[in-house]
N, C-alpha and C positions, 0 to 999 in steps of 0.2 A: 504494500500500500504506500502512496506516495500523496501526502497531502500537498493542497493547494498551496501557492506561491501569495502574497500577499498581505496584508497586516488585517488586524481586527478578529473580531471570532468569528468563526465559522460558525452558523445555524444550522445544525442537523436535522432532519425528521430520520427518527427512527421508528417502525412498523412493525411489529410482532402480530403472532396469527390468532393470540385471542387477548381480551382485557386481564387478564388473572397474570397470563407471561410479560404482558407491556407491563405492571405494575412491577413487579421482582424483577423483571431487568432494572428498572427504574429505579426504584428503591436501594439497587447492589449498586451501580455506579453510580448514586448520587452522594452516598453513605460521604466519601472524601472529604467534600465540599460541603456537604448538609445544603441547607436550605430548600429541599426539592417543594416547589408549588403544582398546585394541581389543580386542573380547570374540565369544565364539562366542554364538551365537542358537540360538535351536531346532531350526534347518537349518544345518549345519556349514561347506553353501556359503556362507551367508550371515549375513556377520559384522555385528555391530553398531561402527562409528565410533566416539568421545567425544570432542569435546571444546568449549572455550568459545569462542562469537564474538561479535559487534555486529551488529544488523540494524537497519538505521535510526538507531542512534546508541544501541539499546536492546539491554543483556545478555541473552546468549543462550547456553542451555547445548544444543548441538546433538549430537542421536543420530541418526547415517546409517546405512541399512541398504540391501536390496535384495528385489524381488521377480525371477523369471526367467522372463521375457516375462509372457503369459497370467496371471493367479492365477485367473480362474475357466474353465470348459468350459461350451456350453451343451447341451445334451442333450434327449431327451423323457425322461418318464416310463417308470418299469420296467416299465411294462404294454406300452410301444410299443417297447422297446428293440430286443427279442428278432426275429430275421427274419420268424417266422412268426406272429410274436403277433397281425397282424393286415391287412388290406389296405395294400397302399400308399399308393395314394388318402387311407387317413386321414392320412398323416402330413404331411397340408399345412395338416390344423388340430386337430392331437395336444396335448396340452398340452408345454410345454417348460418348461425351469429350470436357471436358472446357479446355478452351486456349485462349492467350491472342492473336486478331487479328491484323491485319498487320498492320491498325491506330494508336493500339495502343503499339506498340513495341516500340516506342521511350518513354514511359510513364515508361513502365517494365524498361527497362536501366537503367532510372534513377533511381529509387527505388533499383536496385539489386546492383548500384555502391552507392549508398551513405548508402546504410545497410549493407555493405561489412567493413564500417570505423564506426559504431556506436555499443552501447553497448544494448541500447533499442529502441524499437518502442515503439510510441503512435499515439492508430488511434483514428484521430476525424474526423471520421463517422459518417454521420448522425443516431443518437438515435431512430432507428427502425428496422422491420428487415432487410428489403433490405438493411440498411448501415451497420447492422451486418454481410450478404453474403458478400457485397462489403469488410469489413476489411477482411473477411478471405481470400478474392483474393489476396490482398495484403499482409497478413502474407507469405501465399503460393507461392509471389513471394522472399520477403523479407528472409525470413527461406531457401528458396534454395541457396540464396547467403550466408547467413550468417548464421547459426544455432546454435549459443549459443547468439541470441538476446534473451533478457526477455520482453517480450511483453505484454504490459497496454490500456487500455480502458480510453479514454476521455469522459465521460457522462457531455452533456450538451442541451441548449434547447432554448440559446439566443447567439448573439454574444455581446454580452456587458461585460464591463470591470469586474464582480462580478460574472457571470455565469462561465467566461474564468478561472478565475485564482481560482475559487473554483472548477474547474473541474480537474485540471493540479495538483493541489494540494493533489486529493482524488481519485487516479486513481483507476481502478475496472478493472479486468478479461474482455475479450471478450465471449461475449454468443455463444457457438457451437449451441445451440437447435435453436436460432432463424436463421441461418444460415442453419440450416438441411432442416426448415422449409422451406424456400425460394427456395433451393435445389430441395425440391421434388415440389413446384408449377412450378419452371421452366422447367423440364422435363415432368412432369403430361401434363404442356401446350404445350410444343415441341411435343410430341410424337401425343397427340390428333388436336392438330390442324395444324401437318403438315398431317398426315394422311387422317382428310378429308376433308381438301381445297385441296388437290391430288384429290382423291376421286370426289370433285363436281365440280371442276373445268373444269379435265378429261373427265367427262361425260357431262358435261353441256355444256362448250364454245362453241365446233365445232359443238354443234347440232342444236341451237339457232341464230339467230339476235339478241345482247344484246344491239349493237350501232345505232344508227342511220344512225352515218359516215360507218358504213361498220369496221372499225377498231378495231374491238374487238378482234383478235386473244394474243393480251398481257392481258387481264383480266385474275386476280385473284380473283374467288372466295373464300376466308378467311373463314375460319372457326374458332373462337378461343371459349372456353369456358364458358369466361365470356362476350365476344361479343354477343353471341345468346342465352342466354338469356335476357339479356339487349333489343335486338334485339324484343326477343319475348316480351317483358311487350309495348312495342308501338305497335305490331302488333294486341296484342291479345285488347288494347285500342280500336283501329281501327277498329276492326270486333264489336265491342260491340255497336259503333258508326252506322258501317252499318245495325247490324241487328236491332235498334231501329226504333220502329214502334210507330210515334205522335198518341196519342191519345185524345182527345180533353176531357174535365174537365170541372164542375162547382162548384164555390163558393160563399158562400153568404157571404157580407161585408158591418159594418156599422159603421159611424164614429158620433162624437157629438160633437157640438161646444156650449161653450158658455162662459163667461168672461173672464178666467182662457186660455182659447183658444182650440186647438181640440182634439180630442183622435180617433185614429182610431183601431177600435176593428176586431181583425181576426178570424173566425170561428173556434170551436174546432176539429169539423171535419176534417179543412185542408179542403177539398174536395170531390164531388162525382162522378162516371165516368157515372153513370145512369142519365140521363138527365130528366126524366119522377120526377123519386125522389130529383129531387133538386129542382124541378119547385114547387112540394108539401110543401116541405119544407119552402121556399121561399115564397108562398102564406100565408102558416099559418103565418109566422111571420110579414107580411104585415097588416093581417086580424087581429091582435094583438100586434103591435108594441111595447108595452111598455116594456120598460126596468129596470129590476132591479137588482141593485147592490148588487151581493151575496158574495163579499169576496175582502177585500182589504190588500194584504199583502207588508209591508212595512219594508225590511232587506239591514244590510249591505254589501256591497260585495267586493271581492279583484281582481285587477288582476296582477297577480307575474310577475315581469320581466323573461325573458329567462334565463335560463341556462348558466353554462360556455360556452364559443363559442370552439367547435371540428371543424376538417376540413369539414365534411359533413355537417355539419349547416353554416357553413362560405360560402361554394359554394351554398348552396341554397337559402339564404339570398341577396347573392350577385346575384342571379338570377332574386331574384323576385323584388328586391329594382331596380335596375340598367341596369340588363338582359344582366349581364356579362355571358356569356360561364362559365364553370367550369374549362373548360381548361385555358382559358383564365385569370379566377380567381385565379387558382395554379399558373400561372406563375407571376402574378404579385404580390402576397403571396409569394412568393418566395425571390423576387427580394427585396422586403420590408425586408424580415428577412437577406437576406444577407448583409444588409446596417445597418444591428442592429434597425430595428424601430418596429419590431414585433416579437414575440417570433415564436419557431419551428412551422410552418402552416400543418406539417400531425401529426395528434394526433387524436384521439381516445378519447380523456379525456375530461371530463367536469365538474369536479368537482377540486378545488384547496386544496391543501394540507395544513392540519393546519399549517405545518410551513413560508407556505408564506407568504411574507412580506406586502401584498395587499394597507397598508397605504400608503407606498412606492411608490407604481408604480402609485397612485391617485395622490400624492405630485407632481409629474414629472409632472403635465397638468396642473397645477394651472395658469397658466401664458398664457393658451392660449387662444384668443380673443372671440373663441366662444362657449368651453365648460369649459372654467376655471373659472367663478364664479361657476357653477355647482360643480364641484371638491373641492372647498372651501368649499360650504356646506354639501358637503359631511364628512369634514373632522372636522366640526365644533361640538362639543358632544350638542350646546344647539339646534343646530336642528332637531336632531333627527332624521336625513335621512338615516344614515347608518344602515347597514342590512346584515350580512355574504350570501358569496353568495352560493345560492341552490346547492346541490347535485346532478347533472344527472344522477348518477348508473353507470357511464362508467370510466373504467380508466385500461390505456394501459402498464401502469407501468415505460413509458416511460418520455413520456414529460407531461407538463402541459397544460390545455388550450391553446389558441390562447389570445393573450395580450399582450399590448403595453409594449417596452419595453427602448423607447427613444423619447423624446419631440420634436414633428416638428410641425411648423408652416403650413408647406410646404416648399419641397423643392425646389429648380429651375429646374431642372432632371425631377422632376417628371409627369407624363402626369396624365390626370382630372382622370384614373382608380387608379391609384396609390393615390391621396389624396381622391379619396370616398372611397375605403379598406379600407386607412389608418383609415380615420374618423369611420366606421363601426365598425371596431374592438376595437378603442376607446372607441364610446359610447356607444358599449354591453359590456365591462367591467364594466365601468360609474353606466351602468344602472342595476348590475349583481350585484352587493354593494349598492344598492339603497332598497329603501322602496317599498312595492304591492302600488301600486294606490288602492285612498279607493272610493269607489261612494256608494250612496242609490241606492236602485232599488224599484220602486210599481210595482205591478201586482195587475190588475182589473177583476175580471170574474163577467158576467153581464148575466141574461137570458132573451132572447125574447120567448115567447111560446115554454117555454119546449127547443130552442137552446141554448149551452152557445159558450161567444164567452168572447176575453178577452185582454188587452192590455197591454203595460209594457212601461215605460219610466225608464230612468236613469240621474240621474247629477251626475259629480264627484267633491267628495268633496276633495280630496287631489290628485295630478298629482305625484307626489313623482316622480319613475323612468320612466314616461312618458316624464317630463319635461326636460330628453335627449337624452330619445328613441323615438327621432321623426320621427322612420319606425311604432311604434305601433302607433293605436286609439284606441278612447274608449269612442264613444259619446253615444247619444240616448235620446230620445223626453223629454220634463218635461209633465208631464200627469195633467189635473186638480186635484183639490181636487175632493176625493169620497167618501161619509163613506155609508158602511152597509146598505140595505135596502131605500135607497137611488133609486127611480122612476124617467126616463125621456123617452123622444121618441126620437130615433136617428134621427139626422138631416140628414143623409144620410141612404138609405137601397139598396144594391143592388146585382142584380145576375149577375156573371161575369163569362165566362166562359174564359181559357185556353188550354195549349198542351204541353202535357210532351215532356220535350228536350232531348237529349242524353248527355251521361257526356260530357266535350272536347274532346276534344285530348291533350296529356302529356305533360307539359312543364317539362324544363329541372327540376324546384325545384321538381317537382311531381315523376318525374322518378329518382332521384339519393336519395328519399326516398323510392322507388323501391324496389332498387338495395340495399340501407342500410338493411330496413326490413329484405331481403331473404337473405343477406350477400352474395353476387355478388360483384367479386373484396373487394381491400380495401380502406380505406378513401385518398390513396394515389395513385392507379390506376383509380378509379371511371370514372373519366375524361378523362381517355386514350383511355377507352372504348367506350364512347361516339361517341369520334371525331372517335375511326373508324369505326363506323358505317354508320357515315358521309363520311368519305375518299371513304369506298368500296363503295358507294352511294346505300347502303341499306336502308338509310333512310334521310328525310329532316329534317331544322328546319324554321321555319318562324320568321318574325322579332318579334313574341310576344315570342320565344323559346316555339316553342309548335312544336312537331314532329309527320311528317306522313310515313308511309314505302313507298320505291319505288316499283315499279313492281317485281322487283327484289328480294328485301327484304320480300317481301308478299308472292311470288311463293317459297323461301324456307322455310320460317316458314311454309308454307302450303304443303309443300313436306311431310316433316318431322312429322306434326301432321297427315296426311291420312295413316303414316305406324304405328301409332298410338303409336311411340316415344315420351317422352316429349324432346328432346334436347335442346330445344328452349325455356322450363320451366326452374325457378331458381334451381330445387328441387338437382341436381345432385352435381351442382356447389356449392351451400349452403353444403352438405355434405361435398363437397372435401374441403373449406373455414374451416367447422370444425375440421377437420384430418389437418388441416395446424398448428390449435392453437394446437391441442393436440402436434405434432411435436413440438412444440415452448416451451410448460411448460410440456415436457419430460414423457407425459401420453402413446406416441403413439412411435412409432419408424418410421423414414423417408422408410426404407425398404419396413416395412410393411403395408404403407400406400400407397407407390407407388403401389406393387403387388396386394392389393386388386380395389384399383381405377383404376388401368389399365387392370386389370382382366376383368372389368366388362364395361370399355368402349369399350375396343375390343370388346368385346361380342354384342355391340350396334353396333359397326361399322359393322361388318358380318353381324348385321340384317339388316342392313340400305343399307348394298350392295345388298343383294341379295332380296329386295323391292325397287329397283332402279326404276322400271318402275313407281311410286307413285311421284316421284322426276319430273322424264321427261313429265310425266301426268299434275303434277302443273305448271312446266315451260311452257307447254304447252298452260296454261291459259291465260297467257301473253305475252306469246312470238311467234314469226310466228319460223316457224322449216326454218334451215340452209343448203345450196345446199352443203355445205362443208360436207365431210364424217367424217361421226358419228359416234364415239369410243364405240360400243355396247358393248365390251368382255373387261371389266373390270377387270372381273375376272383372266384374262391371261395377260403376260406379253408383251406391244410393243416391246421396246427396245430389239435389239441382241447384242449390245456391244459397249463397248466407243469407240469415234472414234477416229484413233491412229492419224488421221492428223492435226486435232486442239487441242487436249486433254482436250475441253472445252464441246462438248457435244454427246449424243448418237445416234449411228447409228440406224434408226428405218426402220422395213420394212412397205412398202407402193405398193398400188395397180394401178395404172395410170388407167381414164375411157376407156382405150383402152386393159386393161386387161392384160398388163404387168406388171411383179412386178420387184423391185427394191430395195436397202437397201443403203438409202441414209441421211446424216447424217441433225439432227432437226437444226444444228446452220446453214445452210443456208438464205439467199443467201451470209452470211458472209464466208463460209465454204462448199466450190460444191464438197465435198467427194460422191461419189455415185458409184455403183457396179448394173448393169440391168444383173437381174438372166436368165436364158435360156429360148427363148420361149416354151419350151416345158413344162414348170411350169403350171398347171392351176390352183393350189389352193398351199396356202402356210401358214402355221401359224405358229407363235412365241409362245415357249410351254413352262411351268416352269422349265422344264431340265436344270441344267447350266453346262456347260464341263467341266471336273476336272483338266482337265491339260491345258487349253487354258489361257492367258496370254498378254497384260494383261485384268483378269475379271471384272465382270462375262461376262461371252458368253452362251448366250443362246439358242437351240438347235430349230431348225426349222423345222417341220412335212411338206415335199413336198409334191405334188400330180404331177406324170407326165401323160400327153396324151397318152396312148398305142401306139396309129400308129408315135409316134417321140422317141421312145425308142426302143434299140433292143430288138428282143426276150428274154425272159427267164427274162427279169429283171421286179423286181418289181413296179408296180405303185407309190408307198404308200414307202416311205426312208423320216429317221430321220439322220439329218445331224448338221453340223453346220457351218456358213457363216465367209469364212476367207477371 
C-alpha cells in the first residue's frame, strides 16, 4: 500500500458487510486516539463511526459505516419478471440487471453522501468471494458519487485488536476475479432456477392435490441447482433403503475364558448366506474343537487428532456431537466471531500457516477452569505434548482455520449453543497441537478344524490429544496372554445366525459430506441449501437429523430420473462449482462460462419440457389429479398482456365450464379487470405472436375460432387478432 502524496488528513470511508463488524472495527482502531463519535446514516441500522487515525504513518480522519450483506439483487427485466409474461425457455437469455432495491436505498445514500467528502474507500468485506461481489457493489455505488476515490482492501479473519490494525495497516487491491466468479453463479442460478420452478410449478400445481387443506394454489415448486441435487443424494439414500431385501446369514462364534478373563474370537469368514454350508462347517468344528494359537501379533498404534477445523467439519461435528442444524450452526458461528471469540467461520482451510502464532492463541486459555491445565501442558517443552498441527490439503487462500481467538469463561448473553461451539472449536485447536494417542494393539488368529477365527484387544498407553478431545474414543478389550502354538477348547462355540440391514437414512453430518465430496454449493451456502429443502417441504429431518423425502420430493427426483436426466445428480453442478474457481484464479472467463453452462442447460430444459408427461406420470404416483384445469400447453404462451388496471399482474385468457371465454386478469379477486369475449368464440388460443406496435407490451396475439351460423357470410372462421 502506498499512500497518497500530499499534506492534510486523508478522509477515509471505510465499509464493513454488517452494522455489528462496522462497530468493533471501529471501536478497535479508534481505542488509540479515543474520542470515536457516532452519528445515524440514512438507514438507522447503520451508523456512521468518526474518528482520527495513522495509516502508514499518514493522518487519517476515518468514517466507518456498514452495508447488510447483498446491496444489490440481480433480476430480469419487468417485461420477464411476471410468471406469464412469457416462455420459460427465454429466461436463459432475458436480459438481466443488478440494482440496489427499495430496502435498501437508504443504505446507497449513505454510502454515495459520505464518498462524495472522502478521498479513499476501504472495504472490510468479509475475506471471501461473496464479500469480494458485495465490495464491488459498493465500489459501484461509491465510484458513481465520487470517482477519483483510491480504493483499498481490508484482509482480515478475526475481529481482535492484532488482526484489525494489521489489516488497516497493509491494505491490498480488491479481487475482480472472485467477484466475476460470484457474478456468473448468481445468474447461472437466476436464469436456471427461475426457468424451471416456472416450468414445474406451471404444470404441476393446478393439476395435483398437493395440500390436504385444499390451499395449494400459492405453492412454489423451487427449483434451484444446488437444491436438487442435494435433494437427490437423500432421495437416491431412500430408494437404496427401499429396494433392500433382508437376507438372513450364519456365523460361527467362539469365545474362551480363563484367568486372565475372556477373549471372544470372530470368524474369518464374516459369514455365510448358505445355511446347509454353515451347519457343515459348524459341525466339523464341534467334532474337533480344539484350538490352536497360530499367530500372535503385538504393534504399536497411533490415533492422530483431527485436522485444522474448516467450516464443513465445524457443521458436521456440531451435528453429530450436539445435533445442531448446520444452519443453525452458521448462525451461531457467526455471532461468536462477530463478538471477536472465534476467528472467520467460512473457510475452506485446514491447514495453519507457518507464520502463525499458534503459542499465542494456547496462552489465551491457560486460565480456564476446564481446559486450562491442558493448555499449560501443552505449553510446557518437559512434557512433550506439543505437536505442529497436521496439514489437511485445503486452503482457500483466504482465511485461516476456525480458532479461538479470545478467552471466555462464558458469557452471560450466551445460550448453552453458543458455549458448546464455543468449547468445540477450543478443544479441536487444543487437540490439533496435541500428540496421536499411542495404544498396543494384539491380534490373535487361532484355528479350529481347518476354520480361522481371530480376536484383537487394545489398551492405550498415552491419551495425549484425547485427554481434551472428549468427542473422540478409543477403547477396546485387554485380550489374555497367548503365545504361539499354544492349545485350548473354547468355552463357548456357537452358530448364530442374522439379517442384513439397509444402510440408514442420511443424517445431516453424512449428507453435507455429500455435498462436500461432489462440490455442491460452498462451505458457506451448504446450509442454505439444506433448510430449503426443508422450507419447500421436499424433505424431513427427524430428531436424530436423519432425513427422509416427502411425496413430493420423491415424485420429482423420480420425474426427472424416468426422462433419464440426471438433474437431480451432483455431476452438473460439481462442473458449474468448477468453472466458478477457474473464474476466481482467472483460468476461465465469466462470459465464457456463463454461454457454455447455459448453453447446455437450456438444452436440458427443452428436453425436460417436451418429456413433461414422465413428470405428470410421477406426480401421478403420489398424488390424486386436481378438478382445477390443467395447464397442458406449456409450450405456448397464457398471458395476453399486463393488465393496464392494476399494473401488478397479467391479463390471462381463460375458459368458464360453461364454454365461455374471457381475458381476465390472474391478481384477482384483488383486481376484477375482466373483458367476456363474444359468444360466438368456440375455441380461442394465446399464440407466441406479440404485436409490434401495441403498448404497453408485450401483447400477444390470439388464434379465434368462430361458429359459422353466428358470423356473416363471406367471413372467415379461423382470425388472428389481438385483445385490447
Amino acid at each position: 500500500m502506498h499512500p497518497d502524496g500530499g499534506g492534510g488528513a486523508i478522509r477515509v470511508l471505510n465499509v464493513a458487510e454488517k452494522p455489528s463488524v462496522a462497530k468493533a472495527v471501529a471501536e478497535i482502531l479508534s481505542r488509540p486516539s479515543g474520542g470515536m463519535r457516532s452519528r445515524e446514516g440514512r438507514s438507522r441500522y447503520n451508523r456512521v463511526f468518526e474518528f482520527d487515525y495513522s495509516i502508514g504513518g499518514r493522518a487519517c480522519h476515518m468514517l466507518v459505516t456498514s452495508v447488510t450483506g447483498h446491496l444489490m439483487e440481480l433480476e430480469f427485466d419487468d417485461r420477464f419478471r411476471r410468471w406469464h409474461s412469457c416462455d420459460p425457455a427465454d429466461l436463459f437469455h432475458a436480459p438481466v440487471r443488478k440494482s440496489v432495491p427499495q430496502d435498501k436505498q437508504d443504505i446507497k445514500r449513505t454510502l454515495e453522501e459520505e464518498a462524495r467528502k472522502c478521498q479513499w474507500l476501504v472495504l472490510w468485506l468479509d475475506c471471501d468471494r461473496e464479500g469480494e461481489n458485495i465490495a464491488y457493489e459498493v465500489i459501484d455505488i461509491c465510484v458513481g458519487a465520487n470517482s477519483r476515490l483510491n480504493i483499498w482492501r481490508a484482509r482480515f479473519s478475526a475481529l481482535i485488536e492484532r488482526e484489525i490494525h494489521e489489516a488497516v495497516q497493509h491494505l491490498d487491491r480488491p479481487n475482480k476475479l472472485f467477484a466475476n466468479a460470484v457474478d456468473a453463479r448468481q445468474e447461472i442460478d437466476l436464469r436456471i432456477g427461475a426457468s424451471f420452478t416456472r416450468f414445474q410449478t406451471m404444470l404441476l400445481k393446478d393439476a395435483f392435490v398437493l395440500d390436504d387443506t385444499g390451499d395449494d394454489r400459492n405453492i412454489i415448486l423451487s427449483y434451484g441447482p444446488c437444491q436438487f441435487p442435494t435433494l437427490g443424494f437423500i432421495v437416491e439414500r431412500f430408494w437404496e433403503i427401499q429396494a433392500h431385501e433382508p437376507e438372513e446369514f450364519w456365523t460361527i462364534n467362539c469365545s474362551h475364558t480363563s484367568d486372565e478373563g475372556t477373549a471372544s474370537f470372530g470368524w474369518i469368514r464374516g459369514h455365510l448366506f448358505d445355511y446347509s454350508s454353515a451347519v457343515v462347517i459348524y459341525e466339523m468344528c464341534v467334532e474337533e474343537p480344539m484350538a490352536t494359537v497360530q499367530n500372535v501379533r503385538n504393534q504399536e498404534k497411533l490415533k492422530y487428532p483431527p485436522y485444522p477445523l474448516s467450516t464443513v467439519e465445524l457443521q458436521k461435528r456440531a451435528s453429530r456431537y450436539f445435533r445442531m442444524s448446520s444452519e443453525h450452526t452458521m448462525k451461531v458461528a457467526e455471532e461468536l466471531y462477530q463478538a471477536g471469540f472465534i476467528s472467520y467461520p467460512r473457510t475452506e482451510t485446514d491447514n495453519f500457516s507457518p507464520n502463525t502464532d499458534l503459542h499465542s492463541i494456547v496462552r489465551e486459555q491457560v486460565a480456564h477452569p476446564n481446559w486450562g491445565t491442558f493448555a499449560q501442558r501443552l505449553l510446557d517443552p518437559e512434557a512433550r505434548l506439543w505437536r505442529n498441527p497436521s496439514n489437511g490439503g485445503h486452503d482457500d487462500k483466504a482465511h485461516p482455520p476456525i480458532h479461538p481467538t479470545k478467552f471466555s469463561a462464558g458469557e452471560s448473553n450466551w445460550s448453552d449453543n453458543h458455549k458448546k461451539l464455543y468449547e468445540l472449536v477450543v478443544r479441536h485447536f487444543l487437540a490439533c497441537c496435541s500428540q496421536a494417542a499411542v495404544g498396543a494393539e494384539t491380534t490373535v488368529e487361532i484355528d479350529i478344524a481347518g476354520e480361522q477365527f481371530n480376536a484383537s484387544g487394545r489398551v492405550v498407553l498415552a491419551k495425549n490429544y484425547l485427554d481434551i478431545y472428549r468427542f473422540d474414543s478409543w477403547g477396546g478389550a485387554l485380550l489374555p496372554t497367548y503365545i504361539i502354538g499354544q492349545q485350548f477348547v473354547p468355552t463357548t462355540l456357537t452358530l448364530d445366525s442374522g439379517v442384513t440391514r439397509p444402510p440408514p437414512l442420511l443424517a445431516e453430518a453424512d449428507l453435507l459430506s455429500c455435498m462436500d465430496k461432489a462440490g455442491i454449493g460452498t462451505d458457506a451456502t451448504m446450509h442454505d441449501h439444506i433448510k430449503k429443502l426443508l422450507d419447500r417441504c421436499y424433505a424431513t429431518k427427524d430428531a436424530n437429523t436423519r432425513f427422509s423425502p416427502t411425496n413430493l420430493g420423491e415424485a420429482l427426483v423420480m420425474g426427472y430420473d424416468e426422462m433419464g436426466y440426471e438433474l437431480w445428480k451432483p455431476y452438473l453442478r460439481s462442473m458449474m462449482e468448477a468453472d466458478m474457481k477457474s473464474v476466481s484464479i482467472g483460468t476461465k472467463s465469466k462470459s465464457d462460462v456463463l454461454e457454455t453452462c447455459l448453453q447446455q442447460m437450456k438444452a436440458c430444459f427443452l428436453d425436460a419440457r417436451a418429456n413433461k408427461v414422465k413428470l405428470l406420470d410421477a406426480m401421478g404416483t403420489f398424488f390424486a389429479r386436481s378438478s382445477r384445469h390443467i395447464n397442458e400447453t406449456q409450450n405456448s404462451i397464457e398471458a395476453v398482456r399486463p393488465c393496464a388496471a392494476c399494473n401488478e399482474s397479467e391479463m390471462v385468457l381463460k375458459r368458464r365450464p360453461t364454454g365461455e371465454f374471457m381475458v381476465g386478469c390472474q391478481g384477482f379477486p384483488q383486481c376484477r379487470n375482466v373483458v367476456w369475449l363474444p359468444g360466438s368464440v368456440s375455441e380461442a388460443a394465446v399464440t407466441n405472436q406479440v404485436c409490434a406496435t401495441c403498448a404497453p407490451g408485450p401483447v400477444y396475439k390470439i388464434q379465434f375460432k368462430f361458429r359459422q351460423r353466428d358470423i356473416p357470410p363471406n367471413f372467415d372462421v379461423d382470425h388472428l387478432g389481438i385483445f385490447s
